[in-house]
MIMIDO-285910 format. One record per residue (C-alpha): residue in one letter; x, y, z. Coordinates in steps of 0.2 Angstrom, whole numbers, plus 2048, in hexadecimal, padded with zeros to 3 digits. Layout:
N
AXYZ
...
end
This chain:
861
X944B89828
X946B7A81F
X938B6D81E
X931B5B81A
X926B5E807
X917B52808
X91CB41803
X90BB3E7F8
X903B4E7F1
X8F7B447EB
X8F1B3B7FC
X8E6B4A801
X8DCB497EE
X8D9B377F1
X8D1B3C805
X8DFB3480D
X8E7B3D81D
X8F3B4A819
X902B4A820
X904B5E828
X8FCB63835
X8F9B7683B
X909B7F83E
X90AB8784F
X91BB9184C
X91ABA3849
X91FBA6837
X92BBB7834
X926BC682B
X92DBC181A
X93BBB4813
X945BB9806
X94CBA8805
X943BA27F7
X93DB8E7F5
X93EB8A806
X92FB8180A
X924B8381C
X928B7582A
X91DB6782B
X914B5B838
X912B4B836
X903B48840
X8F3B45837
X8E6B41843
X8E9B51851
X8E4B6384A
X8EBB6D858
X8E1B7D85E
X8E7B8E85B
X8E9B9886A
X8E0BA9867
X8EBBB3874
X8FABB486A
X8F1BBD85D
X8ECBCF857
X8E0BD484B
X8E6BE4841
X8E9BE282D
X8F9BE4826
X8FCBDA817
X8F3BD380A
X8F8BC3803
X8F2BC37F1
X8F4BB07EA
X8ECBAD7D7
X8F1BA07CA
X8FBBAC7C0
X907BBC7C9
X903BCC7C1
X913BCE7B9
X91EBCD7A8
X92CBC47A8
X938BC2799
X949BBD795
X955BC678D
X968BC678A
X976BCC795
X988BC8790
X98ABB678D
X978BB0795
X968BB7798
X95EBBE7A7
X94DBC17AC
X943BD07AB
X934BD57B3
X927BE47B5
X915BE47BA
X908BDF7AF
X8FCBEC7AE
X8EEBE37A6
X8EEBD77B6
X8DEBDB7C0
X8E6BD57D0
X8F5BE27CE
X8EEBEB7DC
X8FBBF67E1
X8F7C057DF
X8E4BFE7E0
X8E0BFE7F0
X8E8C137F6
X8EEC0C807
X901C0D80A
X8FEC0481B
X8F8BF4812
X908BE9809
X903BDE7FB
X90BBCD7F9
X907BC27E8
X908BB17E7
X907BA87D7
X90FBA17C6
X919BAB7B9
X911BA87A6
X922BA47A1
X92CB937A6
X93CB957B1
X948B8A7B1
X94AB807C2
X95DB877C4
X957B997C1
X946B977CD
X950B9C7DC
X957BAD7D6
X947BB27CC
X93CBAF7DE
X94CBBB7E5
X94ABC87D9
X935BC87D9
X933BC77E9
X940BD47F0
X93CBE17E0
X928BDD7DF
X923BD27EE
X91EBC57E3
X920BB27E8
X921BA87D7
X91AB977D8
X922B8D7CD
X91BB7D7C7
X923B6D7BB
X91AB6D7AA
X912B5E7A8
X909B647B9
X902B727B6
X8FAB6C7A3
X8F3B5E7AF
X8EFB6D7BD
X8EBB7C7AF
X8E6B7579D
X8E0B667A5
X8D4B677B6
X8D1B797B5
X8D0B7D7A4
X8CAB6E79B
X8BDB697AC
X8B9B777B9
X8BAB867AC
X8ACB7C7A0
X8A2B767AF
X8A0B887B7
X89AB8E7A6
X88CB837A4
X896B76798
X893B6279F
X89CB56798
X88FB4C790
X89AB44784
X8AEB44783
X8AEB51775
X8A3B5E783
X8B0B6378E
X8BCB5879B
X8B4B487A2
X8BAB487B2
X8CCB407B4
X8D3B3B7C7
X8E4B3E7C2
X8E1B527BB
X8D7B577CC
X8E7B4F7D4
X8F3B5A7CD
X8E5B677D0
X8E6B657E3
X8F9B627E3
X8FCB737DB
X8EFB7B7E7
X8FDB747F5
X90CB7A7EA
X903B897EC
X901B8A801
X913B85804
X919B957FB
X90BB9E803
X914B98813
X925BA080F
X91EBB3811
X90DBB081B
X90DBB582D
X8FDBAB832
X8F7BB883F
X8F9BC9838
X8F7BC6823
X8E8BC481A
X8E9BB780C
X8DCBBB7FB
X8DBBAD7F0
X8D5BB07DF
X8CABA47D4
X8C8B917CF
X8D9B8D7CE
X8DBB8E7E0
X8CAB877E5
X8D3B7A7F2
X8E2B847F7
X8D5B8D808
X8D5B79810
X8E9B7980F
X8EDB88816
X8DDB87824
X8E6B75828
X8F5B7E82E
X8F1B8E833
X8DEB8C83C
X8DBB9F840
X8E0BA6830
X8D8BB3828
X8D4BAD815
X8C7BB5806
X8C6BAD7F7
X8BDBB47E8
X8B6BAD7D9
X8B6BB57C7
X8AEBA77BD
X89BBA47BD
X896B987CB
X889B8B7C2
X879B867CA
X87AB777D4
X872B6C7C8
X882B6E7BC
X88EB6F7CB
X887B607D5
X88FB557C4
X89EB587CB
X8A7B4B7D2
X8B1B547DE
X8A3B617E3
X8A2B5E7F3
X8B5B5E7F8
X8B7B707EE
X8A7B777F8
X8AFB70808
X8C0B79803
X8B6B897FD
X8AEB8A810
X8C0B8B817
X8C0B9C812
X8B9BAB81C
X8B2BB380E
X8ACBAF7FC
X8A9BBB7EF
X89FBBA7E1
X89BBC57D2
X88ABC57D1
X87CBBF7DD
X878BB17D2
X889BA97D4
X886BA97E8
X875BA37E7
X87AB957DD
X889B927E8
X87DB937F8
X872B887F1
X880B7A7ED
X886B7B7FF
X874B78804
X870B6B7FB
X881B617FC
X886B6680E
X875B6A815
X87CB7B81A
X870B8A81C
X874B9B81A
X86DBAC822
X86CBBD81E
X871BCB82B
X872BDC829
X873BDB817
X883BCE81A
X880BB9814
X887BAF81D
X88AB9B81F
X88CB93830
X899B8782F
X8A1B7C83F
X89FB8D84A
X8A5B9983C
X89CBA3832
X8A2BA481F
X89CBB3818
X896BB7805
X89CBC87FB
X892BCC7EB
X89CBDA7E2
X89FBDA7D0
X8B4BDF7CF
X8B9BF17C6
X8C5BF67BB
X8D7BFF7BC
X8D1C117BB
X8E2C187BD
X8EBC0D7B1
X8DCC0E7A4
X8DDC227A3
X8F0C207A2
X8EDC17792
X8E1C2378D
X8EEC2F78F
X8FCC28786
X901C30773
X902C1E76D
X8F0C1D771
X8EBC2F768
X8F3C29758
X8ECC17757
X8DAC2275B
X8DFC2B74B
X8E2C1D740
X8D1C15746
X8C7C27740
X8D0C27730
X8CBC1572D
X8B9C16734
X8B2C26738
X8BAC2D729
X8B2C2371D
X89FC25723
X8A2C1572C
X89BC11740
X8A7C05749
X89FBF7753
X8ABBED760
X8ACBDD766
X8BBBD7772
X8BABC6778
X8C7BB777C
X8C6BAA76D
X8BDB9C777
X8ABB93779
X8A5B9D785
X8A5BB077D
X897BAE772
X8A2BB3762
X899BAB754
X887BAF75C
X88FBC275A
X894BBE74A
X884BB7743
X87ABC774C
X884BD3740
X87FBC7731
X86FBC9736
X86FBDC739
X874BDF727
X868BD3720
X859BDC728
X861BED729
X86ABEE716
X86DC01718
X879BFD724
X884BF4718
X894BFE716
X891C09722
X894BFC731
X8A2BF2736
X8A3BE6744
X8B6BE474B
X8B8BD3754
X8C8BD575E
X8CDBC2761
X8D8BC0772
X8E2BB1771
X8D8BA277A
X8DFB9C78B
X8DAB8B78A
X8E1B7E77E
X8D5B70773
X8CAB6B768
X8BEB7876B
X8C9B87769
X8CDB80756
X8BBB80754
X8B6B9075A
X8C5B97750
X8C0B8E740
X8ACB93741
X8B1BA6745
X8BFBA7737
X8B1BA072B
X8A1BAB731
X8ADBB972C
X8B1BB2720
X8A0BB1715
X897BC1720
X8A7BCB718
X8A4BC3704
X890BC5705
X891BD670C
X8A2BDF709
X8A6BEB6FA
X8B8BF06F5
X8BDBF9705
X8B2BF2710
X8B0BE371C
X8A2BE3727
X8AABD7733
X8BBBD9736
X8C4BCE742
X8D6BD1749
X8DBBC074F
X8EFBC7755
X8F0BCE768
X8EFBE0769
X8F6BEC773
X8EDBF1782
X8EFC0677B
X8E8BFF76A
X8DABF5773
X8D6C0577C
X8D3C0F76A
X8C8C04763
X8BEC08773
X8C0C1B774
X8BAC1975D
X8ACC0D761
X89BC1175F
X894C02768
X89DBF3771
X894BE3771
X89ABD277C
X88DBC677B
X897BB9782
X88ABA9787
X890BA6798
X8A1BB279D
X8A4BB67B1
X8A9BC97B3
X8AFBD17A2
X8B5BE17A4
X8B5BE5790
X8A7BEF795
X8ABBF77A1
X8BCBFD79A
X8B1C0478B
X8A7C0E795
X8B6C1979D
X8C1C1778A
X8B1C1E784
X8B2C2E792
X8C1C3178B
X8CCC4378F
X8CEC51787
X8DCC4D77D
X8D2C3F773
X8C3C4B774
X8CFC58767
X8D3C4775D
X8C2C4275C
X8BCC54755
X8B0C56767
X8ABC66770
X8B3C69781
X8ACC5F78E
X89DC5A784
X892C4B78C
X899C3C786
X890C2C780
X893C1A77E
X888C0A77A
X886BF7782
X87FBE977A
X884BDA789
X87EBC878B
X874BC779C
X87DBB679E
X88FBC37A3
X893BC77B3
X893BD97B1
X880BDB7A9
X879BDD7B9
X884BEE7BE
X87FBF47AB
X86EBF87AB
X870C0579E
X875BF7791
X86ABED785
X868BDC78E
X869BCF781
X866BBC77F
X875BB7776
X86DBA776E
X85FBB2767
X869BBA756
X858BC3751
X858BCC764
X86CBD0763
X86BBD7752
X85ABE1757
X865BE7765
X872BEC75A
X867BF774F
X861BFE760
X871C04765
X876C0B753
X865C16752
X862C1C765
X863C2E768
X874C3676E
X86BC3C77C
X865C2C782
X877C2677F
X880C3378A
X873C2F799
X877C1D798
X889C21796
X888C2E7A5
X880C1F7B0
X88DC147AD
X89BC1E7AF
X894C237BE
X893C117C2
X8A7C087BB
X8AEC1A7C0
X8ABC187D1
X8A9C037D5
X8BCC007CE
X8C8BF37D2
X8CDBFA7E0
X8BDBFD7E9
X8BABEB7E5
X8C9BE87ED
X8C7BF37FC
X8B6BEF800
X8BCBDA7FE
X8C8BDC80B
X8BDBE6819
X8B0BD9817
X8BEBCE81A
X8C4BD8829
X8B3BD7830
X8B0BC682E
X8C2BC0835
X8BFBCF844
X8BBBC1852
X8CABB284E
X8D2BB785C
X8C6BB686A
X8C2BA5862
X8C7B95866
X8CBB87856
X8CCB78851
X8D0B6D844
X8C8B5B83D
X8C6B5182E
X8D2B4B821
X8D8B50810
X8CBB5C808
X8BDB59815
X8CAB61823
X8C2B7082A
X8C2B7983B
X8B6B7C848
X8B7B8F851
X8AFB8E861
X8AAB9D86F
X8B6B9987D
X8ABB96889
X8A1B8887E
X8AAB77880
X8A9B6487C
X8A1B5B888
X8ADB5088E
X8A9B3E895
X8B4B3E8A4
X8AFB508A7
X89EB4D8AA
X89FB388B1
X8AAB418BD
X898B4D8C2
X88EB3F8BF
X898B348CF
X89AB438D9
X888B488DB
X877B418E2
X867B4A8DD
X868B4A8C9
X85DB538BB
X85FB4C8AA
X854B54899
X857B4A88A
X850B5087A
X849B4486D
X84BB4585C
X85EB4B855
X863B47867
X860B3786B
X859B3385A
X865B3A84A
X85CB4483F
X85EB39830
X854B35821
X850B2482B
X83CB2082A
X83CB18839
X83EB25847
X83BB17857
X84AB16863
X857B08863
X858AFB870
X867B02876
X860B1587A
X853B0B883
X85CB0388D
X868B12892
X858B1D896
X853B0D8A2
X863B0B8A9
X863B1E8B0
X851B1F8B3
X855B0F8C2
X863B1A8CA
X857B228D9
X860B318D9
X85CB388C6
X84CB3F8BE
X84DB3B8AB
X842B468A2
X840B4388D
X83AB54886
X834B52873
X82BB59867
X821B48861
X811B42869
X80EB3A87B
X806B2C871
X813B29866
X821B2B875
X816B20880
X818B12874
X82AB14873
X82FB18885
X824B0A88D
X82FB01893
X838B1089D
X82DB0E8AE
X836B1E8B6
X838B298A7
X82EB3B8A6
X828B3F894
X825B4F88F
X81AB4F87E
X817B5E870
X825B67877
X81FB65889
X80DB69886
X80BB5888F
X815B5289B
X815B448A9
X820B3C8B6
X823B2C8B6
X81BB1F8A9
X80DB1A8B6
X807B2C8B8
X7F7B368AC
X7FFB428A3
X7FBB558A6
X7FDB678A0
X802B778A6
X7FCB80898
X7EAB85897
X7E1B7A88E
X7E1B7E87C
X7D3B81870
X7D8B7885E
X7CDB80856
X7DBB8984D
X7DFB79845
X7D0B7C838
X7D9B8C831
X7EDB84832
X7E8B73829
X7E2B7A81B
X7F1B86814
X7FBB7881B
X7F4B6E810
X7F6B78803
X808B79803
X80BB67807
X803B667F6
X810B717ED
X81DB6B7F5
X821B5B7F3
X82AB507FF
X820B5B80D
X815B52819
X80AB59828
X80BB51839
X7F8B56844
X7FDB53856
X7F0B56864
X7F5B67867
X800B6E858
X803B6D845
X812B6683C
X817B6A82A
X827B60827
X831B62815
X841B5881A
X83EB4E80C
X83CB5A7FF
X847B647F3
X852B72801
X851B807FB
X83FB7F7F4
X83AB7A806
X844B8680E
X83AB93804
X827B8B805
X82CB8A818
X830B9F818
X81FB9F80E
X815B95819
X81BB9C82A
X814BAD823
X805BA781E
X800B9F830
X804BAD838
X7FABB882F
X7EBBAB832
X7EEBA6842
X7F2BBA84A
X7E2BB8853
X7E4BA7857
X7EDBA186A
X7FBB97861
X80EB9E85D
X816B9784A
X828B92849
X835B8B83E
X840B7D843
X849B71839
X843B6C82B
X833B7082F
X824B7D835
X81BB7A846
X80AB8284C
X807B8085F
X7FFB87870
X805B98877
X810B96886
X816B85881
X828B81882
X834B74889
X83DB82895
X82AB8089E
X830B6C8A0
X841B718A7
X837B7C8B4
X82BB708B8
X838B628BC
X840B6D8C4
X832B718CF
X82EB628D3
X83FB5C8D8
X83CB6A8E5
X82BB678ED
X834B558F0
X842B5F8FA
X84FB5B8EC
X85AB688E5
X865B5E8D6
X875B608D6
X878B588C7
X870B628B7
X871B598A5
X869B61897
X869B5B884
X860B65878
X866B67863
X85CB7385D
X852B85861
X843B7E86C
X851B77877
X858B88879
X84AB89886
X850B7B890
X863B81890
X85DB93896
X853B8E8A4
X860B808AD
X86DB908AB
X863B9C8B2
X85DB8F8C2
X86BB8F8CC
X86CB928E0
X858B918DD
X850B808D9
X863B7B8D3
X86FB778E1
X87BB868E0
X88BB7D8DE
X885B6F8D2
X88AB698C2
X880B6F8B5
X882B6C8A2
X878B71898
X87EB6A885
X87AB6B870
X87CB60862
X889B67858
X893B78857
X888B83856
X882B9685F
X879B9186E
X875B94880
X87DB83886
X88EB8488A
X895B73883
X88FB6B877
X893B5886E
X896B5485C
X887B48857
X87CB3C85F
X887B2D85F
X891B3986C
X881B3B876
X87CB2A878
X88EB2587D
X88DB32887
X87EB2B890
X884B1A890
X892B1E89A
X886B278A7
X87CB178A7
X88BB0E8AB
X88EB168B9
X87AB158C0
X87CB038BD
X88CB018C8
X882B0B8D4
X871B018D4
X87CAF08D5
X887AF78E5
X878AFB8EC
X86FAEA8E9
X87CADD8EF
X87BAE8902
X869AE5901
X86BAD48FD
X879AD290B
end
């Protein structure tokens, strides 16, 4: 299955429309032709819908895609040239076979080998990985991925999501158009070769980290139904360091393509919610103990689970004799010579708080001088991943910290500090564990890091390194922690001493605390955690990832989807089969047919958008619609609103048969020339003197808040304030009326951007009923039914007209009741906005108008 690449990679980074469209062939199990690339369309405009009979909805395979495969590659000789050979890299977190214990579930990785192959050798090598290991290299040119790896990602989104702004060119990557280009075209390198191996209906596809951020848009633009997690392992930075960036909404937009985010912490999601609120305007809710996000008709669901470690292959290591005589080495160097080992294992980079560690040690020794030659500090140094200016640094200040703690403290044979700069085996690693006293990673803003974690179970140990370590059968074991609380993992470690990196004092007080605490205090913090990493491993993780996964993807089939948007801000709506678009034809078709009509119009986000326009007032044009169909004899045009009959008298004068309904239909009247009346008992306002004040109390703490005072009701408005701070005074407020007002005849709700007070029994289903009712003491039973409504007291409206049919609704007649937006409702179509509404409505007037016209020139002849 040959296809058409796409012609400009870099069309979809610059929002330009891309040039595939969904694919709507079924895709076999596997290909094991490798570089073929998946078929194409053309067409940018049409985003076909998926057809959810052809599906099914068990899980079968996981498609794992990640930056880098979890393999080893390396050439050797044979003969007169060299091969490739391959075997799985242990130390990968993502080498989940033997992870997740289901021999039912296939595995499939997607990614890049750490070693470059040559373009002539790329097809064999996909050959030999993907028949032997069900890998699918991805192979990228070099100059694209140092723009894709060293560049955007390494030298832009990795400092940005640890808090690093690029205030000045020597702080990180100023953003560069051309690096978030090769960024996105890698991301679509990476969904053609997912397109080789996936079949869209059946496979699950995990995507893993911020190298892949925009990959979800790609593969939701061709396959609209497929089922897709993605899950972050950096820190997610607060929105006022993510908002800098300049491609934040586009990434957000990708992200929300996904059916399921995961995070490590709750932080991360909070701080990712909160961006999606404040540059999107999108809410979330919590539902039996699930977050979720409504998005177009989907729900995109956040995980909060910190990922484990390989259990399995760590007590292998454990195991090994190679591990037992390094163990050995370490005693005789340490243990041997009165000496307690303190470790520190961190990547050489800005991030891991190395010097900080370094200068806490310093400290240590200064205020505690019988530690000096007693305690030595072992800084394992992993090779940085990044390249730049930074890393020299970092490299040059360690060296030199070391450098002058070892000459003002050291003695012939001892070094306090000593730092091993050369990559170390992963058994030799594992020793250092198993012989240190304490393990201390005070990185100053890391995601995950599993160092402790892997501390804790080297330090359980077996009995084999029990007999090296001169301990008594089974005896408890123990182990200490001194972590940053700016890691991932402090939050699962509660037995640890929680330190502020950038405080030396407190890190090297924590130190002390560690090297002097009981061993009995030891081994229950040691028991607790063990308790904890032993039984939350990586393949829980991976297994608890993927049922939330299932779950959320577990209706796709019964939905119906659609697709809309260009380039990064394409993104699909998933609708209930039953809720439709309201088409124009459709419902001018009704509108001709029929004689007795009904139409409910809401006011503001209907007619009216809800906008941060001052000036709420109608347009001439709405004006002149609503007169042009209030003139046809045979409709009722009823305006249902929350706002005041004062303000909507001013406004609608000019519409001589329009019915107004004011506060939410607490007033009402018939026709402009008519007194307005109530079918609510009249109210006492006397509650008004409780409300007003705790109102006013809020709006004071909250700025941007206003309250409106109707005649009947109480309005606390925050649209104009900070989201998330209004969102949360608005939860405060609505308990605190209710707890005032209990006694009081009035119901409290929430709306949009705001928190309403008003009369028991009032809503604007009562207006439906009472139009309604009057239509029949005049003999007239509509057959005609229009009702638009876009938010929860419209609800109201919708359920009535639904439920009126064969009573004061003809029984046959054309009823449609309609939202704004896709969105859970009880109407039954719905339209995208109210630019949609009011052509809508001008099209109906159109027809009135032809109507009225006819019917004057045979009057006049």
């Amino acid at each position: 299955m040959v296809s058409k690449s796409y012609s400009n990679l870099l069309e979809l980074a610059s929002g330009e429309a891309p040039s595939f469209g969904y694919m709507n062939r079924r895709i076999p199990r596997i290909m094991t032709v490798a570089g073929l690339i998946s078929d194409v369309d053309d067409d940018p405009v049409d985003s076909v819908c998926s057809d959810p009979s052809s599906s099914t909805a068990h899980r079968d395979r996981i498609i794992m895609v990640a930056n880098q495969l979890p393999i080893r590659a390396q050439r050797r000789p044979d003969g007169n040239r060299s091969c490739w050979c391959f075997e799985w890299d242990e130390n990968a977190l993502l080498q989940l076979k033997d992870g997740l214990g289901d021999d039912d579930i296939e595995v499939i990785y997607v990614g890049c080998l750490k070693e470059e192959v040559h373009p002539s050798e790329q097809d064999e090598v996909s050959q030999t990985l993907l028949e032997t290991f069900k890998c699918v290299p991805t192979f990228l040119p070099a100059d694209q991925f140092t723009k894709f790896y060293h560049g955007f990602c390494k030298q832009q989104l990795w400092p940005l999501f640890h808090y690093m702004l690029p205030l000045s060119p020597e702080l990180g990557g100023r953003f560069n158009r051309s690096l978030w280009q090769a960024y996105v075209s890698v991301n679509k390198i990476f969904a053609d070769r997912i397109m080789e191996v996936i079949n869209p209906e059946d496979d699950y596809v995990w995507i893993h980290d911020y190298h892949l951020m925009v990959l979800p848009t790609f593969l939701r633009k061709r396959f609209n139904r497929v089922k897709l997690g993605f899950f972050l392992h950096s820190p997610f930075p607060s929105s006022e360091i993510y908002k800098t960036l300049p491609v934040r909404e586009e990434i957000l937009r990708a992200l929300l393509n996904s059916d399921l985010i995961g995070f490590h912490t709750f932080d991360y999601a909070r701080h990712f919610l909160s961006c999606c609120s404040r540059m999107l305007g999108l809410s979330y809710e919590s539902e039996r103990g699930y977050i979720g996000i409504e998005y177009y008709g989907r729900t995109v669901s956040i995980k909060i689970l910190p990922v484990g470690i390989h259990m399995g292959q760590l007590q292998s290591v454990l195991k090994m004799p190679q591990t037992e005589d390094k163990v050995c080495e370490l005693i005789k160097q340490f243990s041997d010579q009165g000496r307690t080992l303190l470790l520190g294992v961190d990547d050489m980079d800005i991030f891991k708080g190395i010097s900080l560690k370094l200068l806490a040690m310093e400290q240590l020794l200064i205020q505690h001088p019988e530690y000096q030659g007693k305690v030595v500090l072992v800084q394992i140094a992993n090779p940085a991943r990044g390249r730049g200016k930074d890393v020299k640094e970092v490299q040059a200040e360690t060296k030199a910290t070391v450098k002058r703690i070892n000459e003002t403290f050291g003695k012939p044979g001892y070094d306090p500090v000593i730092l091993i700069e050369e990559p170390l085996k992963f058994y030799e690693r594992v020793a250092y564990y198993v012989v240190a006293e304490c393990c201390l990673v005070t990185a100053v803003r890391d995601g995950m890091n599993l160092i402790p974690y892997e501390y804790i179970i080297s330090r359980q140990g077996n009995e084999m390194l029990d007999k090296v370590l001169g301990l008594a059968s089974s005896p408890k074991k123990k182990s200490m922690l001194v972590v940053s609380e700016f890691i991932g993992c402090s939050p699962s470690l509660s037995g640890a001493i929680r330190v502020n990196p950038w405080n030396i004092d407190a890190v090297a007080d924590a130190m002390d605390s560690a090297l002097e605490m009981a061993d009995s205090e030891k081994e229950l913090r040691h028991e607790k955690h063990y308790r904890y990493v032993s039984t939350h491993d990586v393949g829980y993780w991976a297994r608890s990832f993927l049922q939330d996964l299932e779950r959320t993807c577990r209706d796709h089939v019964r939905r119906r989807w659609w697709g809309i948007g260009f380039g990064l801000s394409f993104r699909v709506v998933a609708l209930d089969p039953n809720f439709k678009k309201l088409s124009m034809e459709h419902i001018v078709s009704a509108y001709k047919r029929t004689t007795t009509r009904a139409i409910l119009l809401d006011y503001d986000g209907t007619l009216m958008p809800q906008s941060s326009t001052i000036d709420k007032s109608p347009s001439s044009k709405s004006i002149e619609i609503l007169s042009s169909l209030c003139r046809d004899k045979n409709n009722m045009v009823f305006l249902v609103s929350a706002r005041s009959r004062k303000m909507l008298s001013e406004w609608f004068s000019s519409c001589e048969n329009l019915g107004v309904a004011a506060e939410h239909g607490y007033f009402l009247r018939m026709r402009r020339d008519e007194e307005w009346e109530t079918h609510v008992a009249a109210t006492d306002c006397s509650w008004k003197q409780i409300a007003e004040p705790v109102m006013k109390l809020y709006t004071e703490t909250t700025d941007g808040s206003t309250i409106e005072d109707k005649e009947t009701a109480l309005v606390w408005c925050y649209e104009d304030a900070d989201p998330d701070f209004g969102s949360c005074q608005a939860k405060e407020l609505l308990d605190h009326l209710e707890s005032v007002l209990a006694n009081e005849p009035v119901t409290v709700k929430s709306g949009q951007n705001n928190v309403e007070v008003k009369p028991q029994g009032v809503s604007k289903g009562l207006v439906a009923k009472r139009l309604l009712s009057a239509m029949q003491e005049k003999g007239m039973y509509p057959d005609f039914v229009l009702c638009i409504g876009d938010d929860r007291s419209d609800e109201d409206m919708f359920e009535v007209i639904t439920s009126s049919m064969g009573g004061p609704i003809a029984p046959r007649a054309e009823v449609f009741a309609c939202t704004v937006c896709r969105k859970p409702s009880k109407a039954k179509y719905y339209l995208d906005d109210t630019t949609e509404i009011v052509r809508l409505l001008q099209g109906l007037a159109c027809v009135s108008e032809q109507v009225v016209s006819f019917s004057s020139e045979q009057i006049v002849c």
